[in-house]
TORLOLO-22356 format. One record per residue (C-alpha): residue in one letter; x, y, z negated. Coordinates in steps of 0.1 Angstrom, whole numbers, padded with zeros to 4 digits, always signed. Layout:
BEGIN
aXYZ
...
END
This chain:
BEGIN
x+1781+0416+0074
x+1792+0382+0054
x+1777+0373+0020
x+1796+0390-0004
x+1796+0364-0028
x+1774+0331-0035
x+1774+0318-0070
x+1753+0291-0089
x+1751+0258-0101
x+1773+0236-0086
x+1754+0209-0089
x+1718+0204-0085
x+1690+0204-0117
x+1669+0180-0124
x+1635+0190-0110
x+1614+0204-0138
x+1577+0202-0135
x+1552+0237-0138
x+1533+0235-0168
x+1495+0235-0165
x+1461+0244-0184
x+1458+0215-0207
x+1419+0211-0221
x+1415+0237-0189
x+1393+0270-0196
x+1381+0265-0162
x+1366+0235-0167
x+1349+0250-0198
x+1333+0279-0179
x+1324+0258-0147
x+1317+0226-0161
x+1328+0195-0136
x+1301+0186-0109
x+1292+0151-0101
x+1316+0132-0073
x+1291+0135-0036
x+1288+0111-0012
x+1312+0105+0008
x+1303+0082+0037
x+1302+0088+0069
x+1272+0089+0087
x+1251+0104+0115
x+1246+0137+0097
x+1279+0142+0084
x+1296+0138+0120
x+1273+0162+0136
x+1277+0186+0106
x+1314+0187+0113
x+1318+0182+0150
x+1324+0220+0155
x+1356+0216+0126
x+1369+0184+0145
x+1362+0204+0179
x+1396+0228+0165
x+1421+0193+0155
x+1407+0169+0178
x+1439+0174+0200
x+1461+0167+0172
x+1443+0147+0149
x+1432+0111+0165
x+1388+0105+0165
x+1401+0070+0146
x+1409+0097+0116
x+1377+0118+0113
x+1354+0091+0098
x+1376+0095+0066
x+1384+0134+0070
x+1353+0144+0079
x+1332+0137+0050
x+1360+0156+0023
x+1354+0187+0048
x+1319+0186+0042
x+1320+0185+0006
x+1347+0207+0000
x+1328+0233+0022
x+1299+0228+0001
x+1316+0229-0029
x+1329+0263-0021
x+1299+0281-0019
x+1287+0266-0050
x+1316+0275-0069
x+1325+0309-0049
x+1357+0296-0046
x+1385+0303-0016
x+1412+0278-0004
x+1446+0297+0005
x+1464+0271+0030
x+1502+0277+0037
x+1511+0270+0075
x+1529+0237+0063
x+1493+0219+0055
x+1481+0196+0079
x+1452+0205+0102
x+1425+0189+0085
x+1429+0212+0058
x+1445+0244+0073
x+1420+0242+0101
x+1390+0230+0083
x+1385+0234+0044
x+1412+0268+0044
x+1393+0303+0043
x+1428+0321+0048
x+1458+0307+0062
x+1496+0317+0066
x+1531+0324+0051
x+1539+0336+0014
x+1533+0371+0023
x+1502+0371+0043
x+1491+0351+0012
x+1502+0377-0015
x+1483+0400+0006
x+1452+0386+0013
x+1454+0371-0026
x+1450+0414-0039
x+1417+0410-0014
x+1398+0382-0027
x+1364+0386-0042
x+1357+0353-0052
x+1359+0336-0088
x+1381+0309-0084
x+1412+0304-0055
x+1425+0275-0050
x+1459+0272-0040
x+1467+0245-0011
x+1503+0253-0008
x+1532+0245-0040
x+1529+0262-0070
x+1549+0292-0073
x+1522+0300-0044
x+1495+0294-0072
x+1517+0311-0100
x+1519+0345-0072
x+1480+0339-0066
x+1473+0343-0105
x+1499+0369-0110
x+1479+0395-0090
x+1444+0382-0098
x+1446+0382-0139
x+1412+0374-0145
x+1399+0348-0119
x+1404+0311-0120
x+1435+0298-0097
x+1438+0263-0090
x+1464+0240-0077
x+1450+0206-0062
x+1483+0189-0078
x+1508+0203-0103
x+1535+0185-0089
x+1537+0204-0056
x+1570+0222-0061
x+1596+0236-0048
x+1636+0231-0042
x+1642+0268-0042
x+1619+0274-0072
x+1640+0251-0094
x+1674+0258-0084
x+1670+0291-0105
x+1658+0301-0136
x+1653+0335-0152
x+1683+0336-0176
x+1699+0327-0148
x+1688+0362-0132
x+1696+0377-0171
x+1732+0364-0166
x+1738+0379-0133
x+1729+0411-0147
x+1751+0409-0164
x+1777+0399-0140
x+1769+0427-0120
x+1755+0452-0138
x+1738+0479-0120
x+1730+0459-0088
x+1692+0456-0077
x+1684+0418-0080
x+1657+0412-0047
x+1638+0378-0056
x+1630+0354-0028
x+1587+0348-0034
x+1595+0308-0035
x+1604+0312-0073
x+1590+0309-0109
x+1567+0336-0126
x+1596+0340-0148
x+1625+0346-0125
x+1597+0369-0106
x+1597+0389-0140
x+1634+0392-0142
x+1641+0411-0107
x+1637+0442-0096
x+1613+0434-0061
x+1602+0402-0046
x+1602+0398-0010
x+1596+0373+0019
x+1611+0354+0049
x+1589+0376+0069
x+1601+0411+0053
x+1637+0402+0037
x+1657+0426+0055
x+1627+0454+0053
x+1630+0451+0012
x+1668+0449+0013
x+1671+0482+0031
x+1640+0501+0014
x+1662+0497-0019
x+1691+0523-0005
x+1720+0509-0021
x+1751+0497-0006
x+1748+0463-0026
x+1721+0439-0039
x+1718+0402-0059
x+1700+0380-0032
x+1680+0351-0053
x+1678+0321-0045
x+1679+0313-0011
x+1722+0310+0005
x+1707+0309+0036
x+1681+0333+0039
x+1709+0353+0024
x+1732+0349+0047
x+1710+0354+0074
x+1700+0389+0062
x+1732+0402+0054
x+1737+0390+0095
x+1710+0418+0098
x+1721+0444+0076
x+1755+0465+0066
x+1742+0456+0030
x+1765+0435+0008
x+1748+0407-0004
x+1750+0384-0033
x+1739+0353-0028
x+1728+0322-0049
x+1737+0289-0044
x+1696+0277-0038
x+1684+0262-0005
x+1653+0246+0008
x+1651+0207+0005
x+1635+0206+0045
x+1652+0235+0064
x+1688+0228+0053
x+1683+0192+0064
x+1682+0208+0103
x+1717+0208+0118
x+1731+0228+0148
x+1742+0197+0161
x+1704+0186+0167
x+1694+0212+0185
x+1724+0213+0207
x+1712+0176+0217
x+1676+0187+0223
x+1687+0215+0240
x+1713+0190+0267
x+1684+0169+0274
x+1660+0203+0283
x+1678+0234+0292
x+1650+0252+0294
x+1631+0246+0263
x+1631+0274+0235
x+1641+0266+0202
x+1628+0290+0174
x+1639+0287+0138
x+1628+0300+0102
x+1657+0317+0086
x+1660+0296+0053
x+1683+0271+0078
x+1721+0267+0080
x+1735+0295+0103
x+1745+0268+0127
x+1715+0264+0136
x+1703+0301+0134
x+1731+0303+0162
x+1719+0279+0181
x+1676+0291+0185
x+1664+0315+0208
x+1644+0330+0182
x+1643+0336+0140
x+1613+0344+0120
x+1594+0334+0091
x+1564+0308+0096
x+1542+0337+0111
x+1562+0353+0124
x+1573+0318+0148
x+1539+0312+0152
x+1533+0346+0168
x+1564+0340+0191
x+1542+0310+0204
x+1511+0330+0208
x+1530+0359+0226
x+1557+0340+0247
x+1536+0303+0257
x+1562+0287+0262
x+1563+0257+0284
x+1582+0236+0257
x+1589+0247+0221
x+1609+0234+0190
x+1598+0249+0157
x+1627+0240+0133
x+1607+0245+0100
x+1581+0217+0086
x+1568+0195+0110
x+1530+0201+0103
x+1528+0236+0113
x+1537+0225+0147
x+1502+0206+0145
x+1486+0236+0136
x+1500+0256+0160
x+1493+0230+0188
x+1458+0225+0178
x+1455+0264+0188
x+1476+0260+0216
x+1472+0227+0235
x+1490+0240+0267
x+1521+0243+0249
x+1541+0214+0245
x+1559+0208+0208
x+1594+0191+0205
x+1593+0177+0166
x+1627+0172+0148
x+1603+0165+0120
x+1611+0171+0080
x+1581+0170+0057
x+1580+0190+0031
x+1572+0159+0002
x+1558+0187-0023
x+1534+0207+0006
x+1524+0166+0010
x+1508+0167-0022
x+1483+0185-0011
x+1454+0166+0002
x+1414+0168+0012
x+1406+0144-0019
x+1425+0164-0045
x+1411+0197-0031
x+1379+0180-0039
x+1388+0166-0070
x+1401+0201-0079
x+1367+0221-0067
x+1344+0192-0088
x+1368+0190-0118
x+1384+0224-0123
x+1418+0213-0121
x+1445+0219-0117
x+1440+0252-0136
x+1472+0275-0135
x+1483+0298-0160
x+1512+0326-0165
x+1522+0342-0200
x+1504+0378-0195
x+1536+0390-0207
x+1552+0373-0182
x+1528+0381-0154
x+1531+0418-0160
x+1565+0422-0153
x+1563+0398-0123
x+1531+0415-0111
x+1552+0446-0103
x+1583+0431-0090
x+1554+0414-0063
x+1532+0446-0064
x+1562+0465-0053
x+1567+0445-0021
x+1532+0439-0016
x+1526+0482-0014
x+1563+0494+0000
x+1560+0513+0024
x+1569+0505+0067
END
């Protein structure tokens, strides 16, 4: 079925930037821990040869002299600090295969984030990642390696925004894409994922819901579903850069090579891949299916990761980075685990009402 509607700002906003701890309680409690060595050396390369053993296809040996030594002190510093690095698939390999004790898409991070016994998590993904992370985890420290690691579909809404189509439609569910503010979070009925979009759509039982903020992801579900959708006018600064036109020309110069896509891209180039599916849900298509040659039209880093895993498969990159994943590196990871920053923090008011909008998802049932 069609989008029912798509409505939104016509034009885009000017990014705005997440607000963090200022004078950071964190820092207060765990006090800041001197910078370590960071040479490399004899002991440091045989203390990390079993971590490089996981990249080395995809990572050059010219590159592990400056990696290596981060890995071993952010390692360290973990223990010390009983801390846990969440790593989104779009991190590059030194840290998703490395530094990162869990690793995957929004929702395998939601769910392993209700799990975690440690004191402080820190967040190597954008923030409303971060802002999820400390939604269901009140009372432990969550950190964020650099504040500025956004996101296009975070910003194109806001939650009067969600107030205002309320109000415009009154009486219709509003289902809240995860890569979105605390705020807009607290102003919708259920969160969901790429992964189980069409699951929560359904699970509501109406015959019509408000779709925020993703067009595309919108549009792709309401392809799955006899669900009217209302869509908003959001999309994601990488995956609506992919055009059907690409892939057709990839696809001329191999016939046989599969082309699997995430489902926040344009429909043309939905039509035009053998396969859709959020990030793990792809990367489990690889796993299963081995194909001889793969294209993975989302950010071009998790095709590292996945290759690293898989080095008999062959990866075809139309690559677009994602500039705010980027921000996230081995030094500020470090700099984040010595000097408790950067701390992230939600209005409990706020968090209360977006813990059960997430909470909701997190628990519905198959």
């Amino acid at each position: 079925m069609p989008v029912l509607d798509i409505v939104g700002p016509l034009t885009a906003r000017q990014p705005g930037r997440p607000p963090a701890a200022s004078g950071s309680a964190a820092l207060r409690k765990f006090g800041a821990r001197p910078m370590p060595p960071l040479e490399w050396n004899a002991e440091v390369e045989r203390d990390t040869a079993h971590l490089y053993a996981r990249i080395q296809n995809v990572v050059p040996s010219v590159e592990w002299p400056f990696f290596a030594p981060y890995v071993r002190a952010i390692n360290a510093l973990k223990k010390e600090r009983n801390a846990v690095i969440l790593a989104h698939n779009y991190q590059t390999p030194e840290i998703y295969h490395c530094v990162a004790d869990f690793v995957g898409d929004s929702l395998q991070h939601a769910r392993e984030a209700t799990k975690v016994k440690a004191d402080v998590i820190v967040q190597a993904g954008v923030h409303f990642m971060a802002e999820t992370a400390k939604i269901l985890n009140p009372d432990k420290t969550v950190l964020i390696p650099d504040v500025r690691a956004g996101c296009s579909l975070a910003e194109a809404i806001t939650g009067e925004d969600v107030r205002l189509l309320r109000e415009r439609f009154p009486g219709v569910p509003v289902v809240t894409y995860v890569n979105t503010s605390a705020e807009v979070k607290a102003e919708s009925d259920i969160t969901c994922t790429s992964s189980n979009a069409l699951q929560v759509v359904e699970s509501l039982g109406v015959d019509k819901v408000i779709f925020v903020p993703d067009q595309y992801l919108a549009k792709y579900v309401a392809s799955q579903t006899k669900v009217k959708i209302i869509a908003w006018k959001g999309s994601c600064e990488v995956h609506e850069r992919f055009t059907g036109d690409e892939l057709s020309l990839i696809r001329s110069n191999d016939p046989s090579v599969q082309i699997i896509a995430h489902p926040e891209c344009p429909p043309d180039v939905i039509a035009a891949s053998d396969f859709t599916g959020s990030t793990a849900h792809m990367i489990d298509w690889v796993r299963k299916n081995r194909p001889k040659r793969v294209v993975l039209v989302t950010e071009c880093s998790m095709a590292d990761n996945v290759a690293a895993e898989l080095p008999d498969v062959e990866f075809t990159r139309p690559c677009n980075l994602c500039p705010h994943m980027k921000r996230i590196t081995l030094p500020k990871i470090l700099d984040s685990l010595l000097n408790m920053k950067e701390e992230v923090v939600v209005d409990p008011a706020i968090a209360e009402k977006a813990r059960r909008a997430v909470e909701r998802m997190i628990y519905m049932k198959s």
